[in-house]
PQR file with spaces between the fields and no chain letter, atoms N, CA, C, O and H, PARSE charges and radii, in Angstrom:
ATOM       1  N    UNK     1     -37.969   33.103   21.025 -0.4000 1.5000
ATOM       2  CA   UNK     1     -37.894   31.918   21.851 -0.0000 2.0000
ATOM       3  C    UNK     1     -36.430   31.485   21.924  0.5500 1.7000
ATOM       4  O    UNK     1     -36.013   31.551   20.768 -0.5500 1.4000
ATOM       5  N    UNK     2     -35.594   31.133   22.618 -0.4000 1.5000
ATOM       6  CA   UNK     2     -34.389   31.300   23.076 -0.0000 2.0000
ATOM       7  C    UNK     2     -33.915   29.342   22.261  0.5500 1.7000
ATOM       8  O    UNK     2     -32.839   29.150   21.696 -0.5500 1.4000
ATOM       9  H    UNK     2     -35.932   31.079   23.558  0.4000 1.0000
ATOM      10  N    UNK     3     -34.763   28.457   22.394 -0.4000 1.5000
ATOM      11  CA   UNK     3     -34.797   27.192   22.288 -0.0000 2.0000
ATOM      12  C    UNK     3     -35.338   26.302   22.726  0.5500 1.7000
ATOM      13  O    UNK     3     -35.765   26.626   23.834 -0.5500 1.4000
ATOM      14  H    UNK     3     -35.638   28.613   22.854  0.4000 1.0000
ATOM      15  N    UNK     4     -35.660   24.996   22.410 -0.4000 1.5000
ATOM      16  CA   UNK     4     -36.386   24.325   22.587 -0.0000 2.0000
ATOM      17  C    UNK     4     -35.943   23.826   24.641  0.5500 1.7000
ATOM      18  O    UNK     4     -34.858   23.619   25.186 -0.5500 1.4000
ATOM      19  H    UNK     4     -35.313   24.733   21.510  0.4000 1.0000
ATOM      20  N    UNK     5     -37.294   23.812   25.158 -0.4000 1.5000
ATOM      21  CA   UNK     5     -37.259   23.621   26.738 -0.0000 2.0000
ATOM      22  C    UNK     5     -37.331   22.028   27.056  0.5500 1.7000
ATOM      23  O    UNK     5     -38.326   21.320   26.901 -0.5500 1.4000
ATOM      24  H    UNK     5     -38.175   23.980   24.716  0.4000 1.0000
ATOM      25  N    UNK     6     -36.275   21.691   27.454 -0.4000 1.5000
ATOM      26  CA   UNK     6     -35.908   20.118   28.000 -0.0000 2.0000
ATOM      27  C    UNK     6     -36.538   20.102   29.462  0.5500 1.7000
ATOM      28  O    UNK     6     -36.547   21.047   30.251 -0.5500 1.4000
ATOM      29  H    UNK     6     -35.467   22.266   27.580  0.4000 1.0000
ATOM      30  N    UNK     7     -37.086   18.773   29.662 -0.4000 1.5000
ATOM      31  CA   UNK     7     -37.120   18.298   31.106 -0.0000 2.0000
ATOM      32  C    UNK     7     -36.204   17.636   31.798  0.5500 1.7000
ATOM      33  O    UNK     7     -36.421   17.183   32.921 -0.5500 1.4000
ATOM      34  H    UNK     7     -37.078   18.006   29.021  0.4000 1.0000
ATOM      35  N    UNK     8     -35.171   17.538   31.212 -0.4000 1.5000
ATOM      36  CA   UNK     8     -33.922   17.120   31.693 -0.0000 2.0000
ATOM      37  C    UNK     8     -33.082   18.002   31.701  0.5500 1.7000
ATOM      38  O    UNK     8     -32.719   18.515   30.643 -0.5500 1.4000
ATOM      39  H    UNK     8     -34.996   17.906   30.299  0.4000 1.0000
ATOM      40  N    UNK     9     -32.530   18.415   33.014 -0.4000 1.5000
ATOM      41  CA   UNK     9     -31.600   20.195   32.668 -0.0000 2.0000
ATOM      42  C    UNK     9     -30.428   19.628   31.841  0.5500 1.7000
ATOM      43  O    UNK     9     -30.053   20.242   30.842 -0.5500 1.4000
ATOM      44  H    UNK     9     -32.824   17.998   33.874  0.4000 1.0000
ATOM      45  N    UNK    10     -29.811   18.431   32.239 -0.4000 1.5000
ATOM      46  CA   UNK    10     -28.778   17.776   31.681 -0.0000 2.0000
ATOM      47  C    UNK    10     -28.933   17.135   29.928  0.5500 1.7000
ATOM      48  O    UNK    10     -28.021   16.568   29.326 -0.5500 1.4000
ATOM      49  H    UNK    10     -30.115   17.933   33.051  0.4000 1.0000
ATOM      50  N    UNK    11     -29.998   17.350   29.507 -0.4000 1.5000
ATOM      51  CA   UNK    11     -30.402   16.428   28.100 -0.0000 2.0000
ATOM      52  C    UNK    11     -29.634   17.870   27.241  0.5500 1.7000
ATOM      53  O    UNK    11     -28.805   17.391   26.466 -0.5500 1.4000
ATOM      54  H    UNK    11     -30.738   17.810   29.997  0.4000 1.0000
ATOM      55  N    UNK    12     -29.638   19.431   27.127 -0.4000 1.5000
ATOM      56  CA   UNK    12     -28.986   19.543   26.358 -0.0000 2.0000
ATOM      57  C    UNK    12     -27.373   19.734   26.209  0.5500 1.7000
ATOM      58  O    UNK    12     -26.709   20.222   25.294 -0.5500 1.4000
ATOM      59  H    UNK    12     -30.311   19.820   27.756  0.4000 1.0000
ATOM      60  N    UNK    13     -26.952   19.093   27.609 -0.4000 1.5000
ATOM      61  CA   UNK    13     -25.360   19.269   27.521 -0.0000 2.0000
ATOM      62  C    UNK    13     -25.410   17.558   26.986  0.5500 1.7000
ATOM      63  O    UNK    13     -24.831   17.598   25.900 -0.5500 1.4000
ATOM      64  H    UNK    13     -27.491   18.697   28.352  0.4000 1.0000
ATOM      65  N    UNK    14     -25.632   16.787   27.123 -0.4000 1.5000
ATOM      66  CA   UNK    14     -25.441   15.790   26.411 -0.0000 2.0000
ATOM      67  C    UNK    14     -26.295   14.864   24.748  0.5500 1.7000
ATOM      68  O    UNK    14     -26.590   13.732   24.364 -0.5500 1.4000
ATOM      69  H    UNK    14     -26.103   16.755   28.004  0.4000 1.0000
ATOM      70  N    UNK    15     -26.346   16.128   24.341 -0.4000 1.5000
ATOM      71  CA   UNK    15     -27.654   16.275   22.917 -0.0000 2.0000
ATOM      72  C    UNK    15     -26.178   15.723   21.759  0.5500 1.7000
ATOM      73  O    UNK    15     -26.231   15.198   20.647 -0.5500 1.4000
ATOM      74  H    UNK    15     -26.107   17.048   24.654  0.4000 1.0000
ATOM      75  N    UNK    16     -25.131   16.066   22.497 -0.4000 1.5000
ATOM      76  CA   UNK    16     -23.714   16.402   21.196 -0.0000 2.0000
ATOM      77  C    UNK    16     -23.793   14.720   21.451  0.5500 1.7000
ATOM      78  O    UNK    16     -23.197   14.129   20.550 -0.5500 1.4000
ATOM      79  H    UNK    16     -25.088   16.492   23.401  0.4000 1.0000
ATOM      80  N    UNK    17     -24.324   13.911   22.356 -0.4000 1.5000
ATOM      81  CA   UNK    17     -23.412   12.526   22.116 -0.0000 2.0000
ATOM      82  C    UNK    17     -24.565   11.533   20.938  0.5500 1.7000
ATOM      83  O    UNK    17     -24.434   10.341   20.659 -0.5500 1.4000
ATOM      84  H    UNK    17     -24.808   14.391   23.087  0.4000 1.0000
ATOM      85  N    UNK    18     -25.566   12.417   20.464 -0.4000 1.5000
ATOM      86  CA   UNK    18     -27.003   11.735   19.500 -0.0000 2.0000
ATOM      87  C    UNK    18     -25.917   12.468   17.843  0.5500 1.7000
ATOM      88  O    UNK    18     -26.134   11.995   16.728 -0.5500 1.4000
ATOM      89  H    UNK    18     -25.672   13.385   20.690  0.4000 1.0000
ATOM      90  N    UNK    19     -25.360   13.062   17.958 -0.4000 1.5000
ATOM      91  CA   UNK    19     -24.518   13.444   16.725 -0.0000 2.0000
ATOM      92  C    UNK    19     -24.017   12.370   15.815  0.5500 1.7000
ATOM      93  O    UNK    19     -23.228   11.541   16.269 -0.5500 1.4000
ATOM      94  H    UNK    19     -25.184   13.446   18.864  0.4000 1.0000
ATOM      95  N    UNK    20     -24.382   12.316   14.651 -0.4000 1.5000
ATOM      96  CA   UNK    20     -24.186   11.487   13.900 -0.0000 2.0000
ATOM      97  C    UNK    20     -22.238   11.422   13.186  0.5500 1.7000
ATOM      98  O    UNK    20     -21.764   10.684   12.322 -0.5500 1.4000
ATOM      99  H    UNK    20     -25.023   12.989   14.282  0.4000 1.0000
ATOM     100  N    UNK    21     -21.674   12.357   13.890 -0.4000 1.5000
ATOM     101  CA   UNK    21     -20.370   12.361   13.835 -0.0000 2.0000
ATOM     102  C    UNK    21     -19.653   11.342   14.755  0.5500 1.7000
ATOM     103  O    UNK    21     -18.604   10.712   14.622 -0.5500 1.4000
ATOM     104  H    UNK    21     -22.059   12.957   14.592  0.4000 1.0000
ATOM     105  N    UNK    22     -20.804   11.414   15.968 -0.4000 1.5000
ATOM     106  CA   UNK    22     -19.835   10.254   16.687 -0.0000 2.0000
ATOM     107  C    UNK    22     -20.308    8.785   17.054  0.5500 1.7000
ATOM     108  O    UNK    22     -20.106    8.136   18.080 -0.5500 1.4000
ATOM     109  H    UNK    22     -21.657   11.926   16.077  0.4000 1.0000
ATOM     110  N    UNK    23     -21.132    8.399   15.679 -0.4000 1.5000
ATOM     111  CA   UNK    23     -22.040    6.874   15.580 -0.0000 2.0000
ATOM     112  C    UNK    23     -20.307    6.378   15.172  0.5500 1.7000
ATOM     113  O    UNK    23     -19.316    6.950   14.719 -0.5500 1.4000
ATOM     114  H    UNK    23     -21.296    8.925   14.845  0.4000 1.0000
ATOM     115  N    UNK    24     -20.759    4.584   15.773 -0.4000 1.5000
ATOM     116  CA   UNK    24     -19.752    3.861   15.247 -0.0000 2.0000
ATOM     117  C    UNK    24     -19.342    3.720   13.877  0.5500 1.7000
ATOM     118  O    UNK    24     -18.180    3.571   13.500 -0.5500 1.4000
ATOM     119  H    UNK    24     -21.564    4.119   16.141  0.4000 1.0000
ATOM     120  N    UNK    25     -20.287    3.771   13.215 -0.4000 1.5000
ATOM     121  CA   UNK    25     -19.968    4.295   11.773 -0.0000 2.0000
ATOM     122  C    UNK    25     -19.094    4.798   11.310  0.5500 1.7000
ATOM     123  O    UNK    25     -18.093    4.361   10.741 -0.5500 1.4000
ATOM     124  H    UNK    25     -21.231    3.892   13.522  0.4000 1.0000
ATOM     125  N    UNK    26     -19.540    6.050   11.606 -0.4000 1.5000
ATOM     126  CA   UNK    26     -18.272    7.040   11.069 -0.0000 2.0000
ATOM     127  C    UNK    26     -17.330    6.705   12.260  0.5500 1.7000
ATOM     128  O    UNK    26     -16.327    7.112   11.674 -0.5500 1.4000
ATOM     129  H    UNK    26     -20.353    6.405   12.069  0.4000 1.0000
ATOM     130  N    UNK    27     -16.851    6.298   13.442 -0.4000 1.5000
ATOM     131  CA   UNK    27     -15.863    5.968   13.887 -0.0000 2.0000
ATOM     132  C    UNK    27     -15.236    5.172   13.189  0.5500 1.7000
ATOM     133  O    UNK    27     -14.172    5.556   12.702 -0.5500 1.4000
ATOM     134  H    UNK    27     -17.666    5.967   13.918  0.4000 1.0000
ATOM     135  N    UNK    28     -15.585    4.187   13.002 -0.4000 1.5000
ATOM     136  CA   UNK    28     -14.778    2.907   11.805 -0.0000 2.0000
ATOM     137  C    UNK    28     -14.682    3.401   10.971  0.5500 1.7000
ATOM     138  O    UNK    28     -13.539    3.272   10.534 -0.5500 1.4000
ATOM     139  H    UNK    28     -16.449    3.875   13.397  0.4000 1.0000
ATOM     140  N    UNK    29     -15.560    4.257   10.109 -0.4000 1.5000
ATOM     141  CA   UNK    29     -14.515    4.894    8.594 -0.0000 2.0000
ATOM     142  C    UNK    29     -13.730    5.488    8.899  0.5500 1.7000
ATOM     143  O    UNK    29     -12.825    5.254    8.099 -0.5500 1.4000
ATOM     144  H    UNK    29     -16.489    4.361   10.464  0.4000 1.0000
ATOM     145  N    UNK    30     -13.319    6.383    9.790 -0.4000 1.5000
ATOM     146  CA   UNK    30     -11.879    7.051   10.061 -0.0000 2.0000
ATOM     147  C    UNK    30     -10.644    6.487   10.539  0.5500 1.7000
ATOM     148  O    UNK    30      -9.492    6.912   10.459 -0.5500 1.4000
ATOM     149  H    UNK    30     -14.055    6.573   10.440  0.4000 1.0000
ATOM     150  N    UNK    31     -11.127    5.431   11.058 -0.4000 1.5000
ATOM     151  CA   UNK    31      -9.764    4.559   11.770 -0.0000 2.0000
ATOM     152  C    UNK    31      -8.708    4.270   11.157  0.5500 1.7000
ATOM     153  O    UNK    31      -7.599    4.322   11.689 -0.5500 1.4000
ATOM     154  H    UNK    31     -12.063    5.086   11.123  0.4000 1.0000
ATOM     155  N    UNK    32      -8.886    3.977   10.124 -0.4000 1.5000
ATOM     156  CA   UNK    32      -7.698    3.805    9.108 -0.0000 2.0000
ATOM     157  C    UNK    32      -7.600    4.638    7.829  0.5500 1.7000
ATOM     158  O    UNK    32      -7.636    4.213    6.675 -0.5500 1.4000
ATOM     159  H    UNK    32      -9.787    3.935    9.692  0.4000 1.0000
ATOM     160  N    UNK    33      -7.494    5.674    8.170 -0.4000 1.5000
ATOM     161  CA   UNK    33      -7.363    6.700    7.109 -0.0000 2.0000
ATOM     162  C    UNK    33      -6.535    5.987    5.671  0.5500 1.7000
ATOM     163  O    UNK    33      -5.609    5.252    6.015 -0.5500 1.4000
ATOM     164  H    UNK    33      -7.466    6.019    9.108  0.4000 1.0000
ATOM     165  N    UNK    34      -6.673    6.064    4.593 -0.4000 1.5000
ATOM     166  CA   UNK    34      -5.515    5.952    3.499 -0.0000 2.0000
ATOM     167  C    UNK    34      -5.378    4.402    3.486  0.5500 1.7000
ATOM     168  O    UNK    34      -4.200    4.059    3.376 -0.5500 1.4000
ATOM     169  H    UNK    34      -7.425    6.661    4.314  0.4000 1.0000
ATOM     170  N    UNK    35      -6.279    3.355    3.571 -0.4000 1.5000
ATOM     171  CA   UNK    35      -6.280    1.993    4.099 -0.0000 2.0000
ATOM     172  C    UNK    35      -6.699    1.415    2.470  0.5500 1.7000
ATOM     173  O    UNK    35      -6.331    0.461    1.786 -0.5500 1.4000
ATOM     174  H    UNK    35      -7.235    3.633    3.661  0.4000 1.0000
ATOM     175  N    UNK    36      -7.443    2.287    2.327 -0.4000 1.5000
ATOM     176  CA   UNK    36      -8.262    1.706    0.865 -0.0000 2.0000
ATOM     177  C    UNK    36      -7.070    1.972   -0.278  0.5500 1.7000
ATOM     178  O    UNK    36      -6.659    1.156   -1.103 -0.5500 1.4000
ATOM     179  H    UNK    36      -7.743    3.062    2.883  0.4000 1.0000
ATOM     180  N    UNK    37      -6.672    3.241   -0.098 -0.4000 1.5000
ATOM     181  CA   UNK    37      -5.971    3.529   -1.338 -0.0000 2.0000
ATOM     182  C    UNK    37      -4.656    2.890   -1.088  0.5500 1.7000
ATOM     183  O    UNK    37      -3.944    3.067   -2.076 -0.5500 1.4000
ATOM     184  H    UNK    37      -7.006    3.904    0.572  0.4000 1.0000
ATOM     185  N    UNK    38      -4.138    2.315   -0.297 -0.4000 1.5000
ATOM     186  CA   UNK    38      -2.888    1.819    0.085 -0.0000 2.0000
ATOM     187  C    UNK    38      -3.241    0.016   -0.337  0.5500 1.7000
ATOM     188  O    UNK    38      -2.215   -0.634   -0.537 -0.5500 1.4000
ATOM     189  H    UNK    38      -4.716    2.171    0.507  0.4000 1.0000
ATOM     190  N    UNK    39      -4.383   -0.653   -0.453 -0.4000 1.5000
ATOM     191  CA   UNK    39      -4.905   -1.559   -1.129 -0.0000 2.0000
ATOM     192  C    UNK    39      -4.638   -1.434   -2.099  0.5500 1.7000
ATOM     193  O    UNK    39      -3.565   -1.890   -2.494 -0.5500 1.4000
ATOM     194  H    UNK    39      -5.217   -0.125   -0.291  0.4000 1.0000
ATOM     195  N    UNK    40      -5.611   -0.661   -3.056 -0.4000 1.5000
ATOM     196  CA   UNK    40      -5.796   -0.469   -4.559 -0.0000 2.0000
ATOM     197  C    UNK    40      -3.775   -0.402   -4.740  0.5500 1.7000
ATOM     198  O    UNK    40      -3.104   -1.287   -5.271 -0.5500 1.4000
ATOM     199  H    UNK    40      -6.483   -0.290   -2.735  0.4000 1.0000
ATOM     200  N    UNK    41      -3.321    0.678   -4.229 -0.4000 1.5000
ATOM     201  CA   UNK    41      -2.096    0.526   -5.460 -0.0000 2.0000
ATOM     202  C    UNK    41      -0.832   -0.846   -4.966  0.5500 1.7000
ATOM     203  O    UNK    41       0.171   -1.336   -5.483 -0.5500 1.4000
ATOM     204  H    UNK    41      -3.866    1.397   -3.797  0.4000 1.0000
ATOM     205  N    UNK    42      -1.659   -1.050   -3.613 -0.4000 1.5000
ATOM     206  CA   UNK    42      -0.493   -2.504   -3.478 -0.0000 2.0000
ATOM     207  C    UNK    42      -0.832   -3.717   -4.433  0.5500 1.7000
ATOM     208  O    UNK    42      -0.079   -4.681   -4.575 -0.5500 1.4000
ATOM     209  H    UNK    42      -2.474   -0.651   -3.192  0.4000 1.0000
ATOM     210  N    UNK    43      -2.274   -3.535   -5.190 -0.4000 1.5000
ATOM     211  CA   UNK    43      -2.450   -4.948   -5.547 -0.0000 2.0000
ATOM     212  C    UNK    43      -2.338   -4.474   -7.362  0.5500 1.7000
ATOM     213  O    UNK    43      -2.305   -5.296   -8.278 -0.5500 1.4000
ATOM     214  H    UNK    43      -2.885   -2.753   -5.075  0.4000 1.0000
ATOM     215  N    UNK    44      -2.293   -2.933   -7.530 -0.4000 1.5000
ATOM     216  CA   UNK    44      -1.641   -2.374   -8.875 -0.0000 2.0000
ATOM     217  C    UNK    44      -0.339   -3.133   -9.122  0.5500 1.7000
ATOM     218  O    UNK    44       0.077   -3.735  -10.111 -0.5500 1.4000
ATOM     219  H    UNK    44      -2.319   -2.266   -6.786  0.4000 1.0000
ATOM     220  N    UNK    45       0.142   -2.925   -7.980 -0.4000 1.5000
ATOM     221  CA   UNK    45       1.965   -2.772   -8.208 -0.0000 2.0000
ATOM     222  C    UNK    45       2.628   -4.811   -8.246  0.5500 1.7000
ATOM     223  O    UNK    45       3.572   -5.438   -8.727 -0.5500 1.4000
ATOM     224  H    UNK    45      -0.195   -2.435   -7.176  0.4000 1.0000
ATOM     225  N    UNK    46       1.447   -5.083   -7.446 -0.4000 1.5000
ATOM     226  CA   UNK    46       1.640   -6.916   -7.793 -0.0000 2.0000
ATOM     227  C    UNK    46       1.358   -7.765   -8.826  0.5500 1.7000
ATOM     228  O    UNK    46       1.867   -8.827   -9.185 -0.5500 1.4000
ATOM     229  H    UNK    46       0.680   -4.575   -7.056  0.4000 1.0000
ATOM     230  N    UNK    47       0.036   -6.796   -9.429 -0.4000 1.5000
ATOM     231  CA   UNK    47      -0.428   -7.424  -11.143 -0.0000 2.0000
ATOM     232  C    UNK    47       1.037   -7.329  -11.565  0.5500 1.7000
ATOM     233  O    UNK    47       1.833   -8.259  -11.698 -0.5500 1.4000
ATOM     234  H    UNK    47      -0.377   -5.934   -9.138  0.4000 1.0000
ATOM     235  N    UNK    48       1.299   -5.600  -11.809 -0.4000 1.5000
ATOM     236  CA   UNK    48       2.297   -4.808  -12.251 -0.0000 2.0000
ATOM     237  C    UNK    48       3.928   -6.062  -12.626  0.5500 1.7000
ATOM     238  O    UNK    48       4.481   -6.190  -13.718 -0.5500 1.4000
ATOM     239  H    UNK    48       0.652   -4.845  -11.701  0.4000 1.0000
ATOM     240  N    UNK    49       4.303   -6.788  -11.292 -0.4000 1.5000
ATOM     241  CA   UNK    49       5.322   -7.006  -11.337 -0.0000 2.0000
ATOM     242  C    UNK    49       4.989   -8.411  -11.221  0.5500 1.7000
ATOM     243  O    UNK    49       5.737   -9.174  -10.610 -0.5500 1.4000
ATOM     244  H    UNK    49       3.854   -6.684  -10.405  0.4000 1.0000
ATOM     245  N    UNK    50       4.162   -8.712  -11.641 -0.4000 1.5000
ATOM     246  CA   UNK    50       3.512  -10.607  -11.621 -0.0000 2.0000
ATOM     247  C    UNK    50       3.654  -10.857  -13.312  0.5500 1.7000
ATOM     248  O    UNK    50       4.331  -11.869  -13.495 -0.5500 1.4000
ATOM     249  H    UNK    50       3.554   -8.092  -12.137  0.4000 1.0000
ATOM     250  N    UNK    51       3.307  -10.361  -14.331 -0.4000 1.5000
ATOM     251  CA   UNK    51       2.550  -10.280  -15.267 -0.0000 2.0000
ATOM     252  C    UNK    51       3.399   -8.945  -16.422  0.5500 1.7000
ATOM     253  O    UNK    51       3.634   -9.259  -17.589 -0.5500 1.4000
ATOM     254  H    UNK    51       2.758   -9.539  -14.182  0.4000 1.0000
ATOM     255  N    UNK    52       3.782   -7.479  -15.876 -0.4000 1.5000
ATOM     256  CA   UNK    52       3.976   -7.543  -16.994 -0.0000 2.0000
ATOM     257  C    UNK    52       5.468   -6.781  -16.842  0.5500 1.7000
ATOM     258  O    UNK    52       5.862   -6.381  -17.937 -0.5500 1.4000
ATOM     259  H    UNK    52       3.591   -7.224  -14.928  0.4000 1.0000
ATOM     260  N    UNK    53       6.453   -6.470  -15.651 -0.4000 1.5000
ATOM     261  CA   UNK    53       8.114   -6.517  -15.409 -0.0000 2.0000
ATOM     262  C    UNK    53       8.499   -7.703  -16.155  0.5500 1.7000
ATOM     263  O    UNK    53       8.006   -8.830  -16.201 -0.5500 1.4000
ATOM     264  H    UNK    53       6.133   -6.796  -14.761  0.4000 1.0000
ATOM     265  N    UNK    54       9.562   -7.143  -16.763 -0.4000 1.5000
ATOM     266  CA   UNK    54      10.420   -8.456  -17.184 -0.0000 2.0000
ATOM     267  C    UNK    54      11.350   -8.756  -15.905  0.5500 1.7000
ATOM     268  O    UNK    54      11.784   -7.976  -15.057 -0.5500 1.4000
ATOM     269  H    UNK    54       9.963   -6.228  -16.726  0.4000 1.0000
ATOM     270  N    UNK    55      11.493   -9.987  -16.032 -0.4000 1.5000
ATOM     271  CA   UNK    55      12.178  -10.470  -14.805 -0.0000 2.0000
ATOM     272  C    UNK    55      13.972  -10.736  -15.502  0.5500 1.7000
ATOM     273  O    UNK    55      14.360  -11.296  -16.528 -0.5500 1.4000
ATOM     274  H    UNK    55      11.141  -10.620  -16.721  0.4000 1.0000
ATOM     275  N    UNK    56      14.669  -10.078  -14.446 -0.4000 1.5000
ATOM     276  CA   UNK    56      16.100  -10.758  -14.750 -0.0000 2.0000
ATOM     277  C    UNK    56      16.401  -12.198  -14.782  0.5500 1.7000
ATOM     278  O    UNK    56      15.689  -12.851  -14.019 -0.5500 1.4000
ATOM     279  H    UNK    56      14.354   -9.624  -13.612  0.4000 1.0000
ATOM     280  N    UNK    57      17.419  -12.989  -15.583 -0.4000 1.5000
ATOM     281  CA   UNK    57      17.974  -14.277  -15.603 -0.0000 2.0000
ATOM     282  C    UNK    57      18.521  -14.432  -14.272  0.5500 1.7000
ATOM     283  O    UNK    57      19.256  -13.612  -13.723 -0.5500 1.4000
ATOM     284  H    UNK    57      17.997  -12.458  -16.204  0.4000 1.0000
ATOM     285  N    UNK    58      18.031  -15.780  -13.671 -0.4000 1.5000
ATOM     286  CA   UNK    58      18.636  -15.900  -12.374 -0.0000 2.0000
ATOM     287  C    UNK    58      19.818  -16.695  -12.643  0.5500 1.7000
ATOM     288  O    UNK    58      19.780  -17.566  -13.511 -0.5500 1.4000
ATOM     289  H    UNK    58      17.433  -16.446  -14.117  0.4000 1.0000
ATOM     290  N    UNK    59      21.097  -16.413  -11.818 -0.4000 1.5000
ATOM     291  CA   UNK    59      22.194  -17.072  -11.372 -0.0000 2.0000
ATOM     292  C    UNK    59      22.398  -17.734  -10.334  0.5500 1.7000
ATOM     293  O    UNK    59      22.284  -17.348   -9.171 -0.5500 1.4000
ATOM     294  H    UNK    59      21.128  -15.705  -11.112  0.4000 1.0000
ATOM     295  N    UNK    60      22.807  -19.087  -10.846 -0.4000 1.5000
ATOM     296  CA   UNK    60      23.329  -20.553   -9.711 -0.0000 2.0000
ATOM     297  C    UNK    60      24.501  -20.654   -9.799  0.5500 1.7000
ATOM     298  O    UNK    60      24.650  -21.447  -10.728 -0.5500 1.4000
ATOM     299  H    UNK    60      22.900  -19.401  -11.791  0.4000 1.0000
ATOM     300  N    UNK    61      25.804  -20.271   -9.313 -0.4000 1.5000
ATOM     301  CA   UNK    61      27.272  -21.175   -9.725 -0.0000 2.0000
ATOM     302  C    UNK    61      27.320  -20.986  -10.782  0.5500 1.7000
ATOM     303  O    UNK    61      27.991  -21.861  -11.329 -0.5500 1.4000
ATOM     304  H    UNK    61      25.683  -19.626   -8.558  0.4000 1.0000
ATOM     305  N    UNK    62      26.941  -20.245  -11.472 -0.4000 1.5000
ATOM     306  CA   UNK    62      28.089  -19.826  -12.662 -0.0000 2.0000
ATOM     307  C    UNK    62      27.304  -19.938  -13.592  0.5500 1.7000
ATOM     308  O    UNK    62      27.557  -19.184  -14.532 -0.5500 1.4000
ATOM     309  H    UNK    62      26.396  -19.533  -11.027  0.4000 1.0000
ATOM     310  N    UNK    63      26.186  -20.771  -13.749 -0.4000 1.5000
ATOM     311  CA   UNK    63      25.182  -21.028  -14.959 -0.0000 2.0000
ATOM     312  C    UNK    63      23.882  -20.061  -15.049  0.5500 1.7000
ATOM     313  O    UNK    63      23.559  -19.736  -13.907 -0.5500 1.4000
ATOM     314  H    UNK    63      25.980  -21.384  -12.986  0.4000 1.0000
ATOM     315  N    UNK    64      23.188  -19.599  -15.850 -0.4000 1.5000
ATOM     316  CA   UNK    64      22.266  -19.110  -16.335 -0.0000 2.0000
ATOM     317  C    UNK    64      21.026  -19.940  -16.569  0.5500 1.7000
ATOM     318  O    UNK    64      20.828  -20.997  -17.169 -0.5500 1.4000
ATOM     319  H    UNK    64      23.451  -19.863  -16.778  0.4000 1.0000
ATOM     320  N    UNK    65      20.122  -18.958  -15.775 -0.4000 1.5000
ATOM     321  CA   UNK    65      19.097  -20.590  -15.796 -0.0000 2.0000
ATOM     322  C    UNK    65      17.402  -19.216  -15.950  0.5500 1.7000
ATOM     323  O    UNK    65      16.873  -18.570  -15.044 -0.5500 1.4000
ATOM     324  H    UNK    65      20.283  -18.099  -15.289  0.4000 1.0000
ATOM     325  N    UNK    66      17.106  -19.257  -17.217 -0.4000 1.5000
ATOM     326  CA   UNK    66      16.187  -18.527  -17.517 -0.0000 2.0000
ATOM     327  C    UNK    66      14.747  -18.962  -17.267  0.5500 1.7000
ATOM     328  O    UNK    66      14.686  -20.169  -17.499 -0.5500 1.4000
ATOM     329  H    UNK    66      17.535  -19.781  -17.952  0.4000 1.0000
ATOM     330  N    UNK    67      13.554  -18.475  -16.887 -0.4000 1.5000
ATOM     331  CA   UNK    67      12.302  -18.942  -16.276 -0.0000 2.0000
ATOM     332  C    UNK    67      11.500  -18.668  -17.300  0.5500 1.7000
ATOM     333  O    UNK    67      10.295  -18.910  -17.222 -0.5500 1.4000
ATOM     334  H    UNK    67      13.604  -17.494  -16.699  0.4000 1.0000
């Protein structure tokens, strides 16, 4: 049997648009590729330098003024 017989001559050239590759779904997970992991280490790197960088002594005119 060669494949299943449509009554629409046109239903199997357009069978590819029922593909679950091209639901909005998976459109929106691809849109921003590298979005998540570019999160995670931006909010690493802000604990990181909030909390546990030592911070340099800032300078005003000549005085030393430690935080």
């Amino acid at each position: 049997m060669p494949g299943p017989q449509y009554r629409d001559p046109w239903a199997a050239r357009e069978a590819w648009r029922k593909s679950p590759i091209f639901s909005n779904r998976a459109m929106f997970r691809g849109m921003f590729p590298g979005l998540g992991t570019a999160i995670v280490a931006f909010t690493a790197y802000v604990i990181y330098d909030d909390y546990f960088a030592t911070k340099p002594a800032h300078e005003h005119g000549g005085h030393t003024i430690s935080h």
